[in-house]
Structures are given as structure tokens and as C-alpha cells.
C-alpha positions in Angstrom: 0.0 0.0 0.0 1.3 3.2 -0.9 0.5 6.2 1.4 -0.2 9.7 0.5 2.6 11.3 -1.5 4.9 13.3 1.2 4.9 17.3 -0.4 6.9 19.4 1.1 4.8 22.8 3.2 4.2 25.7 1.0 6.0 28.4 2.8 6.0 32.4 2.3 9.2 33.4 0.0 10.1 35.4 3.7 10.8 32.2 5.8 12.4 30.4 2.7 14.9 32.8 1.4 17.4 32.3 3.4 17.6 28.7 3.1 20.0 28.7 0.1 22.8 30.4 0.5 22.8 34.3 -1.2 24.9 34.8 -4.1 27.4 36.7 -1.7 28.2 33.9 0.8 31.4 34.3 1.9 31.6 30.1 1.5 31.0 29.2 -1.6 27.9 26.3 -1.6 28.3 23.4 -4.1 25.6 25.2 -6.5 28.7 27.7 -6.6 31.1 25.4 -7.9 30.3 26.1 -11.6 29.4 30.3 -11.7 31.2 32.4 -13.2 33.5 34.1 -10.5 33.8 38.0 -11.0 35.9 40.0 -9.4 39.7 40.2 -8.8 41.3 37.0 -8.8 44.7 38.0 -7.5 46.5 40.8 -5.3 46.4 44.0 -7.3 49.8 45.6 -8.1 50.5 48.5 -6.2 49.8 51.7 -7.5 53.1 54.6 -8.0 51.5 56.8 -5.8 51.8 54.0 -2.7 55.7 52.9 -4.3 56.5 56.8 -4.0 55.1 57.1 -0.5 57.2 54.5 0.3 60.7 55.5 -0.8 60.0 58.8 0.6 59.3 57.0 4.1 63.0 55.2 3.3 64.9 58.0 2.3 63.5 60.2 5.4 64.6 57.4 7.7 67.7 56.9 6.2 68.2 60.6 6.7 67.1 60.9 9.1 69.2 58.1 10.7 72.5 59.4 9.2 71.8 62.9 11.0 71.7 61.2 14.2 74.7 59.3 13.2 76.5 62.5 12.4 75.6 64.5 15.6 76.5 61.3 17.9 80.0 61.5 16.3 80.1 64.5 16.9 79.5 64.8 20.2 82.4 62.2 20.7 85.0 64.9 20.0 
């Protein structure tokens, strides 16, 4: 005897929503495995204005550095 064929409860679109995960999951769900992936895929290079910030940092310290180097000796004699 076969019973009464099991169906699943119609629920309101608000209760079900969230039971798959959102297209921005931060895991990926297997119905993920085969979209498209957007978005940068590797580190970006770094742009000149954050390689010239960062030489003038060096130089300043390295300066900066030999000042201090200078007035130590200095104050030897």
C-alpha cells in the first residue's frame, strides 16, 4: 500500500529565502562550484602613488638616521 505522497509545506518566499545560501556567501555552496567568479582573482599591483610614499618614508629614515649618526659622532670629539 502506498501512502499519501509526502509534499513538502508551501511556505512564504520570507521564511524560505534564506535557506539557500545568497549569491554573496562568503563560502562558496556546491551550487557555486560552476558560476562564473567576477571580481579580482589575484593581489592587485601596487599603484606609484603607494611605491613613491614608500621610498619617501625610506629615504626620510635613512636621513634621518645618518643625522643622528652624524651628531652622535660629533659629540664624541
Amino acid at each position: 500500500m502506498a501512502g499519501p505522497e509526502q509534499r513538502e509545506p508551501d511556505l512564504p518566499d520570507s521564511l524560505t529565502r534564506h535557506l539557500k545560501a545568497p549569491r554573496s556567501a562568503i563560502w562558496p555552496t556546491p551550487d557555486d562550484r560552476h558560476r562564473p567568479r567576477t571580481g579580482a582573482h589575484r593581489p592587485r599591483v601596487p599603484s606609484g602613488v603607494f611605491k613613491g610614499l614608500w621610498l619617501w618614508a625610506v629615504a626620510y629614515n635613512l636621513i634621518g638616521a645618518a643625522i643622528l649618526a652624524v651628531l652622535w659622532a660629533s659629540m664624541g670629539r
